[in-house]
C-alpha positions as CSV (number, residue, x, y, z in Angstrom):
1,X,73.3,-56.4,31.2
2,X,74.6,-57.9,34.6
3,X,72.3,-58.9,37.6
4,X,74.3,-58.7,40.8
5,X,73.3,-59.8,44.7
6,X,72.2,-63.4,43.1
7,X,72.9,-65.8,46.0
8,X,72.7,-69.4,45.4
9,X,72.2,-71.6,42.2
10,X,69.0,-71.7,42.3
11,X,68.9,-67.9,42.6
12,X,70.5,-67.4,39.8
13,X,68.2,-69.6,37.6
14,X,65.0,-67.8,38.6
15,X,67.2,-64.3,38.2
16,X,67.9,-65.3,34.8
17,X,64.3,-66.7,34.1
18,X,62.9,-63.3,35.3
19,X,65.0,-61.5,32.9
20,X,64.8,-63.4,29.7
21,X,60.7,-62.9,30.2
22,X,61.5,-59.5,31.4
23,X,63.2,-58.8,28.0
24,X,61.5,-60.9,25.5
25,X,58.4,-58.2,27.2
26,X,60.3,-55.1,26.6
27,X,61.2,-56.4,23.0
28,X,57.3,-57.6,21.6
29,X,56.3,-54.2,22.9
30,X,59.0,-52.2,20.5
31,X,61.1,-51.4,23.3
32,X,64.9,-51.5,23.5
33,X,66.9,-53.7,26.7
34,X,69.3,-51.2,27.9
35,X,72.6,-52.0,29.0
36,X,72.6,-51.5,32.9
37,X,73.0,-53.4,35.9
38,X,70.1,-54.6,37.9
39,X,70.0,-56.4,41.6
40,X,68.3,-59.5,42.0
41,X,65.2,-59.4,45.2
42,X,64.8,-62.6,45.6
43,X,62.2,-62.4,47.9
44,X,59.8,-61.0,45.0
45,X,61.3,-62.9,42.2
46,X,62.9,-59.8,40.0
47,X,65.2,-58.0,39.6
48,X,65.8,-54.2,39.3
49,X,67.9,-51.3,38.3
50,X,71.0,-50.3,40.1
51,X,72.8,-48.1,37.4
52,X,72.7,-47.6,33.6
53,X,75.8,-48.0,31.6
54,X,76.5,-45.9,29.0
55,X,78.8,-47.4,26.7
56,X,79.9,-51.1,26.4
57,X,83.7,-50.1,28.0
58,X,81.8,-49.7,31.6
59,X,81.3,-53.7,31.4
60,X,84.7,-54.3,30.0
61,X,83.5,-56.5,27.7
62,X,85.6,-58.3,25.1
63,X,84.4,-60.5,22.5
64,X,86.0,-64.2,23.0
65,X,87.7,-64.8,19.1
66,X,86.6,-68.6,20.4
67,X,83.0,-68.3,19.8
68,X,81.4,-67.4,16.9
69,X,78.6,-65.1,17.3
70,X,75.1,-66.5,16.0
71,X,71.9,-65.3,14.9
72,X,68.8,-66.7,16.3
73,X,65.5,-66.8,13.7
74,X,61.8,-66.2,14.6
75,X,61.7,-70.0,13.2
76,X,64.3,-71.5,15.0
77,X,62.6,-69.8,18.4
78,X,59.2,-71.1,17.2
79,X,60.7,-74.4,16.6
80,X,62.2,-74.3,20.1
81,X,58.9,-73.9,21.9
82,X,57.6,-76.5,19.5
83,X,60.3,-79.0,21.2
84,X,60.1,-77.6,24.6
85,X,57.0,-76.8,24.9
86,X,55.0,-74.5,28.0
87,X,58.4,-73.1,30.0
88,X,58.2,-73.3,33.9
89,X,57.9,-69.5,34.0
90,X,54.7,-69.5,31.7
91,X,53.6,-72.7,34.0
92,X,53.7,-70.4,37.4
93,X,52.2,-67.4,35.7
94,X,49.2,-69.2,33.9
95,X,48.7,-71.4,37.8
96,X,48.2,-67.6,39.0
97,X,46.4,-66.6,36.4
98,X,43.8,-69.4,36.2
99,X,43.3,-70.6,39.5
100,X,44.0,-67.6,41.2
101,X,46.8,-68.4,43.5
102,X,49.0,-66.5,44.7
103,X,53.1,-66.3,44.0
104,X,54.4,-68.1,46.6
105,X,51.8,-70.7,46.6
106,X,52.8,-71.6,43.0
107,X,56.3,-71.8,43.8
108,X,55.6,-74.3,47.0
109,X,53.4,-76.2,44.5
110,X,56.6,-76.2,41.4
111,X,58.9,-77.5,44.3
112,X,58.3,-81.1,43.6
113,X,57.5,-82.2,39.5
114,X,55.0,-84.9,41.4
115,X,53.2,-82.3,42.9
116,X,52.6,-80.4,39.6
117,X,51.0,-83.5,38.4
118,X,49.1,-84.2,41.7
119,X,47.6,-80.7,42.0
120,X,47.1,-80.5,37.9
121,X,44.7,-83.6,38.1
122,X,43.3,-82.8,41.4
123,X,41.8,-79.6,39.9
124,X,41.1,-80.7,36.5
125,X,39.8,-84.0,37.0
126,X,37.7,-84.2,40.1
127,X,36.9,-80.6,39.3
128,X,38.2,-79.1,43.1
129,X,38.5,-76.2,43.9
130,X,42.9,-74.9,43.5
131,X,43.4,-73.2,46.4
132,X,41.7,-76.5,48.3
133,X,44.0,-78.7,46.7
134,X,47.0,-76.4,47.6
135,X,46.1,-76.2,51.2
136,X,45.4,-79.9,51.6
């Protein structure tokens, strides 16, 4: 798979954020990731299909003899969320979730790690209400 139309670093982190939830979705659902190419919006934060390759040749794709391939386990994945804990992804969606905000009010609130904190005690510990915090 290849995203194109990603402009900027940052960009290209939420692109690539989108699409490892986007598969690990398609995969706990029985579903296969098919080999394509998709365009970043970055506007909406995701990405979507431009074409659908059919065979491996169209990416022109050739192993690198430098790097062995590797096999990632259920327990080693388990063991990485142990370690890393909630992702920033999961963060954004449970804010939405739970205190009803919308996307780009999440993101303004994830633009600063001291504001995460600041509106995460606000809410929980004098019990106000999100989307008052977020507008203060």
């Amino acid at each position: 798979m290849e995203i194109k139309n990603v402009a900027g670093s940052k960009n290209v982190e939420r692109a690539v954020e989108y699409e490892y939830r986007r598969h690990i979705d398609l995969l706990s659902r029985g579903e296969q990731v098919m080999p394509e190419t998709r365009r970043y919006e970055a506007d909406v934060d995701r990405t979507v299909t431009l074409r659908v390759k059919e065979e491996e040749p169209d990416y022109r794709f050739f192993q690198d003899p430098d790097l062995p391939q590797i096999t990632v386990t259920n327990e080693r994945i388990s063991k990485i969320h142990g370690i890393l804990g909630e992702i920033p992804f999961d963060v954004k969606k449970r804010f939405c979730n739970q205190f009803g905000m919308d996307v780009p009010d999440v993101k303004n609130v994830f633009r600063n790690p001291w504001s995460i904190e600041m509106f995460t005690r606000l809410v929980w510990s004098l019990q106000i209400d999100p989307k008052l915090v977020y507008k203060w």
